[in-house]
C-alpha positions as CSV (number, residue, x, y, z in Angstrom):
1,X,20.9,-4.8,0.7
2,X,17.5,-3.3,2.2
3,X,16.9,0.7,1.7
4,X,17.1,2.1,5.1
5,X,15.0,5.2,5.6
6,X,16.2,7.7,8.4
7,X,13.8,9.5,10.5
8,X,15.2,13.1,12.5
9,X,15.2,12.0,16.1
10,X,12.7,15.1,17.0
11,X,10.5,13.6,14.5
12,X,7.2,11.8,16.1
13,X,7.6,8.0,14.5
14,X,5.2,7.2,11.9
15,X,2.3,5.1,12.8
16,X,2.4,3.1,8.9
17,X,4.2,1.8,6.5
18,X,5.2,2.0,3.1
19,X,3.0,-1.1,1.4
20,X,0.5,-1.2,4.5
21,X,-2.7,-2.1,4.0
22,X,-5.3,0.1,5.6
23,X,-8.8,0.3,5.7
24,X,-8.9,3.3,3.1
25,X,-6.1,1.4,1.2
26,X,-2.4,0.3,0.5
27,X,0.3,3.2,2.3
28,X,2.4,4.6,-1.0
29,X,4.1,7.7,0.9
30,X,4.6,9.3,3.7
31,X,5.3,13.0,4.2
32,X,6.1,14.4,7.6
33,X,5.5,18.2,8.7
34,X,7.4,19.6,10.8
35,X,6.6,21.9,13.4
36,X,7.2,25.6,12.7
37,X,6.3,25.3,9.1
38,X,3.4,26.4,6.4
39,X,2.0,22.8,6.5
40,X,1.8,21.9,10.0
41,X,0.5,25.4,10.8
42,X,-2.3,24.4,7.8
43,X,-2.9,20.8,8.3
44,X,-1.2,20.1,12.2
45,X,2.2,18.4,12.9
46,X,2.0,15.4,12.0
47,X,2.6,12.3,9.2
48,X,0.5,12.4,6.0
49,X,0.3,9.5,4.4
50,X,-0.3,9.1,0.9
51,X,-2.9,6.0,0.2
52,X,-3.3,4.1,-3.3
53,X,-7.2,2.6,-2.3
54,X,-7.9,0.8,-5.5
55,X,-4.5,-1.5,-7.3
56,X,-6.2,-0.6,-10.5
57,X,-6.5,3.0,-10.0
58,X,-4.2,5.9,-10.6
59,X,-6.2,7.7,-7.7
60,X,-4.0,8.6,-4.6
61,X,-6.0,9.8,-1.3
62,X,-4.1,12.0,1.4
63,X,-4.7,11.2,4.8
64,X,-3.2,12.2,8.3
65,X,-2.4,9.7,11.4
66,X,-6.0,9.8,12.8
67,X,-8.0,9.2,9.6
68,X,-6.0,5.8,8.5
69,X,-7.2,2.4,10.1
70,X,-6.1,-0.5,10.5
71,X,-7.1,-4.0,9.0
72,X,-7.7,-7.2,11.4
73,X,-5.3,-9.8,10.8
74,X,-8.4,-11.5,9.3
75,X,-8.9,-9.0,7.2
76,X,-5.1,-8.8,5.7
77,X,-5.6,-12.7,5.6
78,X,-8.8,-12.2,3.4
79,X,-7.5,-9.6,1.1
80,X,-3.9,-11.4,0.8
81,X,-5.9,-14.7,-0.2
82,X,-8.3,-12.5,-3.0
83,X,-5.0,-11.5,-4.7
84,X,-3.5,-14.8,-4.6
85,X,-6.5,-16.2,-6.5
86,X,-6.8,-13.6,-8.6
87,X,-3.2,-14.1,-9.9
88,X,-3.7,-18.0,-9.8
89,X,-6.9,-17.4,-12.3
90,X,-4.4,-15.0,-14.3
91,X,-1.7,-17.9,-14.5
92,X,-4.8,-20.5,-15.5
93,X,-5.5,-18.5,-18.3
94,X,-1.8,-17.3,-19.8
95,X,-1.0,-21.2,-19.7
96,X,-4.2,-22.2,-21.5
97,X,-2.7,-19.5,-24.4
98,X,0.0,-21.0,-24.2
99,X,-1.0,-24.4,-25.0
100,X,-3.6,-22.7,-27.1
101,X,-0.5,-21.8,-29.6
102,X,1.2,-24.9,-29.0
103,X,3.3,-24.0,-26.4
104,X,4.7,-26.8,-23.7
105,X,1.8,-29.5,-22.7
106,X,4.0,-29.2,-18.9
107,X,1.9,-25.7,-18.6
């Protein structure tokens, strides 16, 4: 079963997604803030998305609907393809352990 995430009707919908790549980085969380309160009087009503922009990082960045950009299909293609090699190199070398210690010669 997929989670299901429910959004108030009077809320605005949110523009991204968790795991969306952005130009600043990959979408983590979202926080909304309603109108009428402390943070949309502070920061404006609106989304706020929390952004992991580097995999190998602890660092989170905050941003709001107008500071996040998109990626070009070519550029989700590009990045997609980086970490698909990277994990391919990362398979190369635990299978070259493993036959290393005289694990399976199938690896």
């Amino acid at each position: 079963m997929q989670p299901t995430i429910s959004i108030p009707k009077d809320w605005a919908y949110p523009r991204f997604a968790f795991g969306q790549r952005t130009q600043q980085g990959i979408v983590i969380g979202l926080e909304y803030k309603p109108a009428g309160t402390q943070l949309a009087h502070e920061y404006g009503n609106s989304w706020r998305y929390t952004v992991l922009p580097d995999k190998h990082s602890d660092e989170v960045r905050y941003y709001s609907d107008d500071q996040l950009q998109t990626l070009s299909i070519a550029e989700i293609q590009a990045q997609l393809q980086a970490e698909i090699d990277e994990h391919q190199q990362q398979i190369k070398v635990l299978q070259q352990q493993l036959k290393a210690i005289g694990g399976s010669e199938d690896a």
